[in-house]
C-alpha positions as CSV (number, residue, x, y, z in Angstrom):
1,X,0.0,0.0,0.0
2,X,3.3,2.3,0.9
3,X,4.7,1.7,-2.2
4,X,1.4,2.3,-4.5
5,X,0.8,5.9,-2.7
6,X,4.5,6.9,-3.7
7,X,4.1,5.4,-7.2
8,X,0.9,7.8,-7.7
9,X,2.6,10.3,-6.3
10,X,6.0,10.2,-8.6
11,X,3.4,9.9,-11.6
12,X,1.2,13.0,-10.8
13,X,4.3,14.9,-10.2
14,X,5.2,13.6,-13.9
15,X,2.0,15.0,-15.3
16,X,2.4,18.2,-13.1
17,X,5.9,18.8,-14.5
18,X,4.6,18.2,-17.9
19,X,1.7,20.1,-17.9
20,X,3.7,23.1,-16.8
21,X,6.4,22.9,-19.4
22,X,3.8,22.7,-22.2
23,X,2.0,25.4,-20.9
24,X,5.3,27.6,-21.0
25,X,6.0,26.3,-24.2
26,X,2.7,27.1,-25.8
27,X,3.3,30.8,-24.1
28,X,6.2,31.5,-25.8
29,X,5.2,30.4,-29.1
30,X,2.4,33.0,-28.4
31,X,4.4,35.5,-27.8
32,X,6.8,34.5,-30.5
33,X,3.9,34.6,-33.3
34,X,1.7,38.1,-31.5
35,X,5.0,40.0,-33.0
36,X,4.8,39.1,-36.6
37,X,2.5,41.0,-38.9
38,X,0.8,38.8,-41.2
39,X,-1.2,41.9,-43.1
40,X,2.2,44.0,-43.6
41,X,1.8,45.7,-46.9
42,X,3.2,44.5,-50.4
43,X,7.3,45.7,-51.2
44,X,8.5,45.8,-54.3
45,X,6.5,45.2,-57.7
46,X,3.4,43.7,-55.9
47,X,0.1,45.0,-57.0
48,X,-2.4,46.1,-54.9
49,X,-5.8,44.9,-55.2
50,X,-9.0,46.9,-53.8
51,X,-12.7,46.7,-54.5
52,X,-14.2,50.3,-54.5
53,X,-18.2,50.1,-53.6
54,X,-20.1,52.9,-54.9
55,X,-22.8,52.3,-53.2
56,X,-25.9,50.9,-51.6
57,X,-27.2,49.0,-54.9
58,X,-24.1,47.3,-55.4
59,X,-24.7,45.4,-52.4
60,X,-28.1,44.8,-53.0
61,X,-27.7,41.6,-55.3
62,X,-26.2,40.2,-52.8
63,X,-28.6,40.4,-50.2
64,X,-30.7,38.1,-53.1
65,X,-28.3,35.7,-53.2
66,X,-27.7,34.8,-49.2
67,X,-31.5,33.8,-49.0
68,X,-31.2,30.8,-51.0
């Protein structure tokens, strides 16, 4: 009975340890990817691609369309 209590005590101290170093891990992959811009805008000979709405009626086939 001794020997049981230390073995579940050696193995949730193994799941603690474990659980902490992948929660640190995970945090610093956070912090590594929170610093890189993914929407930086286009260098070099890139072209830039907008849509320009006029207005409301060019919207309004839309609204037609998402009620099928």
């Amino acid at each position: 009975m001794h020997r049981l209590i230390i073995d579940m005590i050696k193995i949730f101290l193994l799941f603690m340890i474990s659980a902490c170093i992948f929660y640190y891990a995970l945090q610093l992959m956070h912090k590594e990817y929170l610093y890189i811009h993914r929407f930086d805008p286009p260098q070099g000979p890139a072209v830039k691609v907008f849509q320009e709405n006029n207005g409301l009626f060019d919207l309004l086939p839309l609204n037609f369309l998402g009620d099928e």
